[in-house]
Steps between C-alpha positions, in 0.01 A plus 500: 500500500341864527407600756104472595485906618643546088234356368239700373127467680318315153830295441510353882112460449549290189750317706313407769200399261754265335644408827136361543439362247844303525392320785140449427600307173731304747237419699281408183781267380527314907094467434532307147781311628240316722239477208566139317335600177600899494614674200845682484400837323420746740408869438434728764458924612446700783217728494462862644460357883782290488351203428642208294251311236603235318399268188649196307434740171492836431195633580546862364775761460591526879616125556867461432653139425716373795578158374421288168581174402572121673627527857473258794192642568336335198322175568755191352303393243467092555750283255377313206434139561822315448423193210545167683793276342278353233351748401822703474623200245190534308596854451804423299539534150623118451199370664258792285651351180366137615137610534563671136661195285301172367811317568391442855176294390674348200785340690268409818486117420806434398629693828270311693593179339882598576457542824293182611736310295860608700278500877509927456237808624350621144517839675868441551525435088336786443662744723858392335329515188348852570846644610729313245312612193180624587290238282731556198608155366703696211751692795826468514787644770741661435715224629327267271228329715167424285149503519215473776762383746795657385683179502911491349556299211718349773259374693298369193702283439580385843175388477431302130492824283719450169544737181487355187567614137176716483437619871793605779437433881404834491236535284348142632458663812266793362254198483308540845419110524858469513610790713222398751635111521891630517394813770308319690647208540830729561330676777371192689875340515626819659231514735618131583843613457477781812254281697183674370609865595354715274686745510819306461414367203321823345858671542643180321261540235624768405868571618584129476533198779890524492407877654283425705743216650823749476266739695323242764190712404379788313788665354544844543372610160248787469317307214499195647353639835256678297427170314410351804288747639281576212426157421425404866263795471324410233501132568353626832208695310419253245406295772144434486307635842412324712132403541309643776475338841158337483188646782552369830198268524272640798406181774161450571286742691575479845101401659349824686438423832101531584378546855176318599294676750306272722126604498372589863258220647161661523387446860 
């Protein structure tokens, strides 16, 4: 460092003035730090006297920018509301495309009638339905499970479904009357099968019972956990709410109590 004496009068001056204004601004900054809602941009000088003025803009050609931009001195801004677990399901794309087809309406009875008739939630129905095809009666898997339900050919005709010269198992089960009867009636003997755990049987629905058995429980398959999951999540928010708790009936006015003064006896 040069020495001080080697310094030229105006240059240790200029020094000293920045010297100044060094700690000033540090003061400035240990003054914001305390402010909750303070700004980080600071711009500041030091006029002929020595003293320091400062501004959160520039306020003409003498102010100098000490600091711009995000710091810990900027108020946190508060977090956006998180979505609560319905609502976050309603924001999927699956459950968007359900409020957009007809398929939903169109299909209601014979879901409904489904349902009552193998002891099953309608909701339930629909979730599987919603996540298994997403209303399309026409889908098939690639591993060759069909319509609403996406039920196997296999499991059709476990349960009555037989091809014939004009029709395969297959394309019978594009019919949703009887995709409903063979899902649905499917679904409530697994749900008997693993003691009514749902989510036993939703990971036999669709990895298979002999799985689920091998497994004693989920089975450790990314799709099938996801399975499970989303259609708990939407069987959750299909649920119709619940109806409000009805006015809590005030009891009868409680009688004021009324003070009779005794009129004096004239004497």
């Amino acid at each position: 460092m040069t020495p001080t004496r080697d310094v030229p009068p105006r240059r240790r001056h200029a020094l000293a003035r920045a010297a100044r204004l060094a700690r000033a601004v540090s003061l400035a900054f240990a003054a914001l730090a305390v402010a909750p809602a303070a700004r980080a941009d600071l711009w500041a000088y030091i006029d002929e006297t020595g003293k320091p003025h400062f501004a959160t803009e520039r306020v003409d050609a003498r102010y100098q920018l000490y600091f711009k931009g995000r710091s810990s001195l900027d108020p946190v801004p508060s977090p956006p509301p998180e979505l609560s677990p319905l609502d976050a399901v309603r924001e999927r794309a699956a459950w968007k495309r359900l409020e957009e087809t007809p398929n939903v309406a169109r299909f209601q009875p014979l879901v409904l009638r489904n349902a009552r008739d193998n002891g099953l939630d309608p909701t339930l129905v629909q979730a599987v339905i919603a996540i298994e095809s997403g209303y399309d009666p026409a889908a098939v898997s690639d591993k060759g499970a069909v319509g609403l339900m996406q039920v196997m050919p296999a499991t059709g005709e476990r349960y009555g479904v037989t091809g014939d010269a004009k029709r395969s198992v297959a394309d019978k089960l594009k019919e949703p009357a009887i995709n409903l009867r063979v899902g649905t009636r499917y679904l409530k003997d697994l749900l008997a099968r693993f003691d009514n755990e749902l989510t036993l049987a939703l990971a036999a629905y669709n990895a298979g019972e002999g799985v689920v058995d091998r497994y004693n429980g989920v089975p450790p398959y990314a799709e099938t956990r996801d399975y499970v999951r989303m259609v708990s999540q939407f069987h959750a928010a299909l649920k119709p709410s619940p109806p409000p708790a009805p006015p809590v009936a005030a009891g009868p006015p409680k009688p004021s109590r009324v003070t009779i003064v005794k009129p004096e006896t004239k004497r």
